[in-house]
C-alpha positions as CSV (number, residue, x, y, z in Angstrom):
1,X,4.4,-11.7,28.1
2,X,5.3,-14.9,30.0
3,X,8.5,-16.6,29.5
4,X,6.6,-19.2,28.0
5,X,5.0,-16.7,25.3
6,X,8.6,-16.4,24.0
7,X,9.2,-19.4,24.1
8,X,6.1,-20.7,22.1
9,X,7.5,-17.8,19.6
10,X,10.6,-19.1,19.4
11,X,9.1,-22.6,18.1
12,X,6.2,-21.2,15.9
13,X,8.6,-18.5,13.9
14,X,12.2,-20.6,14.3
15,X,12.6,-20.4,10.5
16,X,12.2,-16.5,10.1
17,X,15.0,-16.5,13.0
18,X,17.6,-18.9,11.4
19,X,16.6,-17.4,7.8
20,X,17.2,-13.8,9.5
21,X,20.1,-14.6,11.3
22,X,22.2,-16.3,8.4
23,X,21.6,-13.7,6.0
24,X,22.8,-11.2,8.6
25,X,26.2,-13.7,8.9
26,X,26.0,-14.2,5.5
27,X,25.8,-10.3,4.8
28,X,28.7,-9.6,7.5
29,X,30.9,-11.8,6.5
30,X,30.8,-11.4,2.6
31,X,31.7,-7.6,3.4
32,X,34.4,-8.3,5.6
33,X,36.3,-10.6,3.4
34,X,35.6,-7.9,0.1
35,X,37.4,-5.1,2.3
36,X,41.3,-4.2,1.9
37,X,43.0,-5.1,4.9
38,X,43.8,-1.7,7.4
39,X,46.9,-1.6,9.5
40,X,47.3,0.7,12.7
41,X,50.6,2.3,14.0
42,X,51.0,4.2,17.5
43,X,53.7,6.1,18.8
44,X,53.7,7.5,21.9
45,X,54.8,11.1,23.4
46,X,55.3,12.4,26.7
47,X,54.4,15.7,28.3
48,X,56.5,16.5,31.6
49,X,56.9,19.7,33.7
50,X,60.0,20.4,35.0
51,X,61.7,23.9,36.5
52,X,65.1,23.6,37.1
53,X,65.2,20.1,36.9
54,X,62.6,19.9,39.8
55,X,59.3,19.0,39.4
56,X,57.0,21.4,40.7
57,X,53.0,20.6,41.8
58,X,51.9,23.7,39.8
59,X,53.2,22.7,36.7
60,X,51.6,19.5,37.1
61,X,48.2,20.9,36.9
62,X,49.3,23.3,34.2
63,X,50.2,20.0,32.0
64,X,46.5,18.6,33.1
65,X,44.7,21.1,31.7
66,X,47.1,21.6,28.4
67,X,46.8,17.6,28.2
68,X,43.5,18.0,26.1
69,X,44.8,21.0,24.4
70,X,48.0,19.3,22.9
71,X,46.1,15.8,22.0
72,X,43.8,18.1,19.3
73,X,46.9,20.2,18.0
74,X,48.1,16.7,17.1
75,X,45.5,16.4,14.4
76,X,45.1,20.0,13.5
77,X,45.9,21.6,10.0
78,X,50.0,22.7,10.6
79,X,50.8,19.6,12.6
80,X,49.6,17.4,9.6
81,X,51.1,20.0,6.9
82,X,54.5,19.3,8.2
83,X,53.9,15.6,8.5
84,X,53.1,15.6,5.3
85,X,56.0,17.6,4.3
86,X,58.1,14.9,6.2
87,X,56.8,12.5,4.3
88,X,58.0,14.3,1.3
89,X,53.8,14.6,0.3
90,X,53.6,11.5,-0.8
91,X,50.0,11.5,1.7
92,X,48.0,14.6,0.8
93,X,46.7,16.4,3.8
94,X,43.5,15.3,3.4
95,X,44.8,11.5,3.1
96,X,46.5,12.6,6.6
97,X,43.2,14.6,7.9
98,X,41.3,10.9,7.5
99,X,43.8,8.5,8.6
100,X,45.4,10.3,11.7
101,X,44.5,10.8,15.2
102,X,45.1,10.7,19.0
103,X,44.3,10.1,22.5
104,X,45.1,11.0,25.9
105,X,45.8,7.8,27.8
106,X,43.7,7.9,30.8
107,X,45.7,9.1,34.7
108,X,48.9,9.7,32.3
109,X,51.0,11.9,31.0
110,X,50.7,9.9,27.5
111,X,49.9,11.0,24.3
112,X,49.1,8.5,21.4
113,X,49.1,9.1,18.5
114,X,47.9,6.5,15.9
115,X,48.1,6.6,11.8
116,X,46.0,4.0,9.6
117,X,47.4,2.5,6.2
118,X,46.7,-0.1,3.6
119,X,49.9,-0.7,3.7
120,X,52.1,-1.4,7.5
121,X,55.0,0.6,6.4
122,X,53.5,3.6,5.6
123,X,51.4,3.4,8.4
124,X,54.4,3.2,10.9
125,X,56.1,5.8,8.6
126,X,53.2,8.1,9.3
127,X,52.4,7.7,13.1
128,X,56.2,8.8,13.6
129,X,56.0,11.9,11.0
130,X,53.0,13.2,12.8
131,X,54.5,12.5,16.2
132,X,57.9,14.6,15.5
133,X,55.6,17.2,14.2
134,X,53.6,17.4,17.3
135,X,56.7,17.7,19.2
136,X,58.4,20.3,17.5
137,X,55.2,22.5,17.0
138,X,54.7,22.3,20.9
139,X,58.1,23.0,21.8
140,X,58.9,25.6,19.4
141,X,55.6,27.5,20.1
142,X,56.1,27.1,23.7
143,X,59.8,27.3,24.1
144,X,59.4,27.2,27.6
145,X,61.2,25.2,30.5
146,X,58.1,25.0,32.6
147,X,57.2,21.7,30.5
148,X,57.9,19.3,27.6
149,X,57.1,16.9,24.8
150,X,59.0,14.4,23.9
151,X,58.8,10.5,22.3
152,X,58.8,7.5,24.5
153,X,58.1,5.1,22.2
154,X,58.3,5.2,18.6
155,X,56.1,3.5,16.1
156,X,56.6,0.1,14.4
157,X,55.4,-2.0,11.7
158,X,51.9,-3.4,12.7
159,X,52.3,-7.2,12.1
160,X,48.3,-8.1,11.7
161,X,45.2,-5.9,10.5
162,X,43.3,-4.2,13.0
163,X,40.0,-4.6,10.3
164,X,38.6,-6.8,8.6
165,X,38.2,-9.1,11.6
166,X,35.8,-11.5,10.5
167,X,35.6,-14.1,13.8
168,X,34.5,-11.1,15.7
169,X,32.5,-9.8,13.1
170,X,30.7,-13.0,12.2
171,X,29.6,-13.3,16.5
172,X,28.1,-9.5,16.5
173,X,27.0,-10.9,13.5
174,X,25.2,-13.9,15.2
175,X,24.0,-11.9,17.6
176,X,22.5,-9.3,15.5
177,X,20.6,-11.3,13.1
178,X,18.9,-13.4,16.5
179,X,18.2,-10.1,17.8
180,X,16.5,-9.0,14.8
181,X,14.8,-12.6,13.5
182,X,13.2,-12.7,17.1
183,X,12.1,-9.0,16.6
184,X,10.2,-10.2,13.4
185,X,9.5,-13.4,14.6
186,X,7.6,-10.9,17.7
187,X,5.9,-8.8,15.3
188,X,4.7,-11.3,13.4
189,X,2.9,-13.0,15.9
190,X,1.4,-9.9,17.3
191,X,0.3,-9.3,14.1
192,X,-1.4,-12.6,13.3
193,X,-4.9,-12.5,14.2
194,X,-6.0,-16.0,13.3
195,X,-7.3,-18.3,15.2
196,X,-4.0,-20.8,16.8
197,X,-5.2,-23.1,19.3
198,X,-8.3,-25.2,20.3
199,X,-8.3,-23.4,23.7
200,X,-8.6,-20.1,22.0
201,X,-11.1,-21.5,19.6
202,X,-13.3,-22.3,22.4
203,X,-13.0,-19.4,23.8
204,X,-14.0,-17.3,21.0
205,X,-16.6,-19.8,19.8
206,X,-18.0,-20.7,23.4
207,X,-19.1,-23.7,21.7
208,X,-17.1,-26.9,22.3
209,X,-14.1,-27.9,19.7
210,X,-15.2,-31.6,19.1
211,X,-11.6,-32.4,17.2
212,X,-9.0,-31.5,16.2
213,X,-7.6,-32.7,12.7
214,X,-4.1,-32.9,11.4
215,X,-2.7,-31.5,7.9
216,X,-3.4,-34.4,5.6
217,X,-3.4,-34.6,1.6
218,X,-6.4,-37.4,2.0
219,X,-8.1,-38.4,-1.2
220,X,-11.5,-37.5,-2.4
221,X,-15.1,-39.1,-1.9
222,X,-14.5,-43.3,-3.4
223,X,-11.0,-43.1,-4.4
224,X,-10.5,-45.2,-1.1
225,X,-12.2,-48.9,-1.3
226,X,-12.9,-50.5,2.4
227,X,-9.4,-52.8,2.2
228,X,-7.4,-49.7,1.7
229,X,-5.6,-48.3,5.6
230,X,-6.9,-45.4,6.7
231,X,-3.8,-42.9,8.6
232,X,-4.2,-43.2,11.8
233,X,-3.4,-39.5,12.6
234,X,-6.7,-38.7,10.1
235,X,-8.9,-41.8,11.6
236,X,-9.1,-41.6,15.3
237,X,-9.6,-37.7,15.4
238,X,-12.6,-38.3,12.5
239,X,-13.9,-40.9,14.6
240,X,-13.6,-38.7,17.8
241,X,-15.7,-36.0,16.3
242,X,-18.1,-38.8,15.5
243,X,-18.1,-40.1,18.4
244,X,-18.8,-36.8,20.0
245,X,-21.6,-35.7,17.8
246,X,-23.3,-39.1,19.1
247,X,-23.1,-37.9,22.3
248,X,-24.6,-34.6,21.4
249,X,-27.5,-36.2,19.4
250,X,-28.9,-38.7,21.8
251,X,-31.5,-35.9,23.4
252,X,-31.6,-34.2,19.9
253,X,-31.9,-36.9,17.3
254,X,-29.1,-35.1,15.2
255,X,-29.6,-36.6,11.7
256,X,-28.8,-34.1,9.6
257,X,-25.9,-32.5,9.7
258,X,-24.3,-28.8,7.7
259,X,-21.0,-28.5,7.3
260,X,-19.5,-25.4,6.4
261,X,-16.3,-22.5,7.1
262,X,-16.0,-19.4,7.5
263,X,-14.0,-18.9,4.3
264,X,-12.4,-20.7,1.5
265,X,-9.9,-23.4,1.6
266,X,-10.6,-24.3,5.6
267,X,-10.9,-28.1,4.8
268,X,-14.7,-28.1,4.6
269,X,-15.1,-30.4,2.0
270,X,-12.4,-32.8,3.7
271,X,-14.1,-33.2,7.1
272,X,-17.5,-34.0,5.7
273,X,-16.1,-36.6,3.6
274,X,-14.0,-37.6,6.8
275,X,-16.8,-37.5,8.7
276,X,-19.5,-39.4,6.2
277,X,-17.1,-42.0,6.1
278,X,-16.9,-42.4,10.1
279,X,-20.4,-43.0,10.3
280,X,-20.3,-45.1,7.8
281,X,-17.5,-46.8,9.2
282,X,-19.5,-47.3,12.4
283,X,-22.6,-49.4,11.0
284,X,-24.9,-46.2,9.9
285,X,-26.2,-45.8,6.7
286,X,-24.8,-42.3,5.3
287,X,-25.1,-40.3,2.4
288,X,-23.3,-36.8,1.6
289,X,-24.7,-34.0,-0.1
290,X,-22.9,-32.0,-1.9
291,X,-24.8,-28.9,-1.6
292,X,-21.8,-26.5,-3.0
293,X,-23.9,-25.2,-5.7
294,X,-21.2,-22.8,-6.4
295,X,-17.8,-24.6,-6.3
296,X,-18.6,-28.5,-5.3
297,X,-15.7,-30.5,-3.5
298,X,-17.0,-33.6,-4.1
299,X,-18.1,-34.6,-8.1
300,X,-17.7,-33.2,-11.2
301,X,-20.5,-30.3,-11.9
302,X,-21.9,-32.6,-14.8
303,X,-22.9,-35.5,-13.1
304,X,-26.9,-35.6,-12.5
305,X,-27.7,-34.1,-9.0
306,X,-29.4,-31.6,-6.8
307,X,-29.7,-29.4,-9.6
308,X,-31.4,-32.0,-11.8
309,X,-33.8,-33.1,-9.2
310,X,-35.0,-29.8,-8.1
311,X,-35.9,-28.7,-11.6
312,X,-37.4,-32.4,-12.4
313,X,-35.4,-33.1,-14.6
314,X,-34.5,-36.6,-13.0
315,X,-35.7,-38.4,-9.8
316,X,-33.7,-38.5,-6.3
317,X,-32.8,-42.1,-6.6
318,X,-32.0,-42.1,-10.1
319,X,-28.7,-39.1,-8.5
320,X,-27.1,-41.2,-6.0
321,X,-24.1,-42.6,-6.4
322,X,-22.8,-45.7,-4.4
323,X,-19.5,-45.0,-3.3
324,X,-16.5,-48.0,-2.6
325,X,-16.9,-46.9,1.5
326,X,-19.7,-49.4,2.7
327,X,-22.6,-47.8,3.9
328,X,-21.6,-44.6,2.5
329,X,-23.6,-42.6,-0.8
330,X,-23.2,-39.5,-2.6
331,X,-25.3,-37.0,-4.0
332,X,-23.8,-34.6,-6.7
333,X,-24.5,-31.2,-6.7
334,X,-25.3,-31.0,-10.9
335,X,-25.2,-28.2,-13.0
336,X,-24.0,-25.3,-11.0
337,X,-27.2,-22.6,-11.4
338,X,-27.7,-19.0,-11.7
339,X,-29.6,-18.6,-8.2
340,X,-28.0,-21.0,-5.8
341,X,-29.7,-19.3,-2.2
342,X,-33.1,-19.3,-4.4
343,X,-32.8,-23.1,-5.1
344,X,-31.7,-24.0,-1.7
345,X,-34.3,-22.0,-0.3
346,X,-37.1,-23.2,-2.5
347,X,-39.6,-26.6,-1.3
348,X,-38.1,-28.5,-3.9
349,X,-34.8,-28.4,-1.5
350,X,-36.9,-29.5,1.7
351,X,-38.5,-32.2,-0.1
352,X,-35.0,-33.7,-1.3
353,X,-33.9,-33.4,2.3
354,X,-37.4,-35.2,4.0
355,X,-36.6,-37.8,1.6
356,X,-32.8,-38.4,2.5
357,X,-34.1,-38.5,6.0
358,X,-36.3,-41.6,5.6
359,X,-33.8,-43.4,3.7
360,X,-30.8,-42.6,5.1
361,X,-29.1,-42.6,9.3
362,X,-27.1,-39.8,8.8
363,X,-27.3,-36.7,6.4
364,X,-24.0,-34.9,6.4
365,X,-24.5,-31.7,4.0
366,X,-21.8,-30.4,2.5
367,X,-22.3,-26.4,1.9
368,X,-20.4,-23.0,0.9
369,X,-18.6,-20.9,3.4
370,X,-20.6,-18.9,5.2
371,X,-18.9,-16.3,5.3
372,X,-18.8,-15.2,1.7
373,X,-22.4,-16.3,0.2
374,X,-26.1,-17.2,2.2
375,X,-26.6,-20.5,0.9
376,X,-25.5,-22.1,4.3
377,X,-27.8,-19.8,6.7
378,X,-31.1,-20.9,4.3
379,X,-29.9,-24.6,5.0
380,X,-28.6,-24.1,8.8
381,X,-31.9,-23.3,9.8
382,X,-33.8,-27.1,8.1
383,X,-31.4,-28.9,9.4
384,X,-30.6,-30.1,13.1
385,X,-27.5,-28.8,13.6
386,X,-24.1,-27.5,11.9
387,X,-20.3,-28.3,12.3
388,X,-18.3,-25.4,11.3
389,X,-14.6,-26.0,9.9
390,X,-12.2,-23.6,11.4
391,X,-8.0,-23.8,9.7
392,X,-5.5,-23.3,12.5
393,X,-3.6,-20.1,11.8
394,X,-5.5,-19.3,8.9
395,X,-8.9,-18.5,9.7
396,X,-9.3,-15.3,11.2
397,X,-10.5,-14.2,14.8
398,X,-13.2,-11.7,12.8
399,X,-14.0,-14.1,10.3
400,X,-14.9,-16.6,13.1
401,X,-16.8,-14.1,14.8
402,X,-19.1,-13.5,11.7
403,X,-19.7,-16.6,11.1
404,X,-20.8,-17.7,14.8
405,X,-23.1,-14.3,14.8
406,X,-24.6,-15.9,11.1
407,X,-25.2,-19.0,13.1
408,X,-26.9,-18.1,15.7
409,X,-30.1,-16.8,14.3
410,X,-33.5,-18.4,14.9
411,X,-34.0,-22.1,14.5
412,X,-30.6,-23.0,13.9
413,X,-28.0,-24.8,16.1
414,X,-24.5,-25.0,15.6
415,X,-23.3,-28.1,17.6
416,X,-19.4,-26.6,17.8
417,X,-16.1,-26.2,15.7
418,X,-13.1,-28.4,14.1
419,X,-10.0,-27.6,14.5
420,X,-8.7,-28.5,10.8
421,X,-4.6,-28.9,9.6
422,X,-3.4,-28.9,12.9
423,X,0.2,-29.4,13.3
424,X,0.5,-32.0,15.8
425,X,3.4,-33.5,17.6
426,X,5.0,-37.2,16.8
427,X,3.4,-38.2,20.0
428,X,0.2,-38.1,18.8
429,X,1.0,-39.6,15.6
430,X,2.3,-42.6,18.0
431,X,-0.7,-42.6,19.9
432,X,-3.1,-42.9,17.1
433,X,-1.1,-45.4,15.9
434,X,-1.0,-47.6,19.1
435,X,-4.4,-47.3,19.4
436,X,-5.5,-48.1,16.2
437,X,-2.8,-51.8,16.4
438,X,-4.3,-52.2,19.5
439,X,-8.1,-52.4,18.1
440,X,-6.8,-54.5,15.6
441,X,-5.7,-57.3,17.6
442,X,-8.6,-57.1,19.7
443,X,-10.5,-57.7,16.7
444,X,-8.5,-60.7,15.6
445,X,-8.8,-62.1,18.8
């Protein structure tokens, strides 16, 4: 991965990093301010050689070697037996076995040795006990003038805690929980396997992404009237896709038009209503079919519509709705039926569609994901071509894939992809807007 790659991570999953990252702070510092507070005393002992008051190279490496062996008597069993009899057993040997221990101080002749207390006294009390005891069970075993033990320094009352230490605690803390948020954040992204860009898109598509279309909670099918403002982040990518479905139609006539998803909840429904109106918007006559005959986005299933019509039951005109959008109608789907692929499939279906073509500019058929029922492949192949509805980071790259291999059978044409609820920058949003003030008061003018 690029430095970019982590980057992009970074600003994708920064809320699973902060939300990691404080609960590890969080977590740290709660248990360091529950803990008792642990003081640490060290006294310090000397080992010397010496023969006859001179000091001789040989005994020097003698005390080397012995060095190591003298720092673990310190905490072995009679060493801390006779500490704690020092102490007049008020710490158990076991209590002692736990809290006391030593070190060799690196290139000298120094022995530490250290005791850890709840309370500073005891622990100063304890690291001079256990001192005295080393030094009179090396010097009585011994009892030899070759070399020595003896305290240099002895312990005193530790003045501050050596634990809890919550500043430091709380920065491995930090550094921890960043660690492991951008772990998550990592795995997270490797495993997503939707669909994230419109460059990716297009590559997996090889089709043409002909817009892309922010997150919007836009009303339904005539709950707008033609004086109410349209968001400009919504409008100028709708009539971009418009515009570019023009473009694609002047050698192929496109008139009628399927829109449909791979899967649920991709916006489907949204951008053919988006896209109805922008025709409509742009002096064509439009009406939208809702051709969901399985869960319609557009009317309530008891309005007269497709249904009615096919079985007879009513005539085409007497189904269409005028919406408040000029230029812009609506036919229900009705009843919702037992055999919706059957009914779609049947004459009565192409007959409702010749007939929408002679009256109407633009046909824009609103349909059921395709990849979950059929109904769309029986329209995709009478109609002139099909927009399919793709959510950014929600549709999946093998959902995609199935769809475009649905699409691609004989006599049918899919024209290219939206990119739908795409979180897009403020710039954008600033540029939509500028453009659309700018149209305005070129109008006005």
């Amino acid at each position: 991965m690029e430095l970019r790659d982590y980057v992009n991570i970074v600003k994708k999953r920064w809320i699973i990093i902060v939300a990691i990252t404080v609960f590890i702070i969080a977590g740290v510092l709660g248990y360091s301010f529950v803990q008792e507070p642990v003081y640490k005393a060290e006294a310090t002992c000397m080992v010397s050689a010496t023969v006859t008051g001179q000091v001789e190279y040989s005994a020097i490496q003698i005390i080397e070697k012995l060095l190591e062996t003298i720092n673990t008597i310190a905490v072995s069993r009679p060493v801390l037996e006779n500490t704690s009899e020092r102490l007049m057993n008020t710490r158990s040997l076991r209590q002692l076995q736990g809290n006391v221990s030593s070190q060799v101080l690196m290139n000298t002749q120094l022995i530490i040795v250290s005791a850890t207390d709840l309370e500073p006294l005891t622990a100063m009390l304890v690291a001079n006990a256990a001192t005295d005891s080393l030094i009179d069970f090396i010097n009585q075993k011994e009892g030899s003038s070759t070399y020595k033990i003896e305290k240099v320094e002895s312990a005193t009352i530790p003045k501050s805690p050596i634990s809890p230490k919550p500043v430091r605690n709380g920065i491995l803390g930090t550094f921890l929980g960043l660690m492991l948020g951008f772990g998550c954040a990592a795995l997270l992204e490797y495993l997503d396997v939707s669909v994230k860009s419109k460059e990716e898109l297009e590559g997996l598509l090889e089709r043409p992404v002909l817009a892309e279309i922010p997150f919007s909670n836009g009303g339904r099918t005539g709950q707008k009237t033609k004086d109410t403002p349209e968001d400009p982040g919504i409008l100028e990518p709708t009539r971009t896709l418009r515009t570019n479905i023009q473009y694609m139609g002047i050698d192929a006539n496109l008139r009628t038009i399927l829109v449909t998803s791979p899967s649920l909840g991709e916006g489907k429904s949204f951008i053919s209503e988006q896209l109805a109106r922008a025709f409509a918007a742009g002096g064509k006559k439009v009406i939208l079919v809702d051709a969901d005959l399985r869960k319609p986005g557009h009317a309530d299933v008891h309005s007269k519509g497709i249904t009615d019509v096919m079985i007879g039951s009513v005539d085409l005109a007497g189904t269409v709705d005028k919406t408040e959008t000029d230029g812009l109608w609506l036919l229900h789907s009705g009843p919702l039926p037992p055999n919706p692929s059957e009914l779609l499939d049947s004459a009565a279906m192409q007959g409702i569609l010749d007939s929408l073509k002679t009256t109407y500019d633009v046909v824009i058929i609103d349909s059921c994901p395709i990849g979950m029922f059929s109904d769309p492949l029986v329209l995709a192949s009478r109609v002139d071509g099909t927009l399919l509805v793709v959510e950014a980071r929600s549709t999946s790259v093998e959902s995609l894939e199935n769809a475009t291999q649905l699409l691609s059978g004989p006599n049918m044409k899919l024209l290219g992809a939206v990119l739908n609820k795409v979180k897009l920058r403020k710039h954008h949003y600033d540029y939509y807007y500028y453009e659309s003030r700018g149209r305005k008061k070129r109008l006005k003018k």
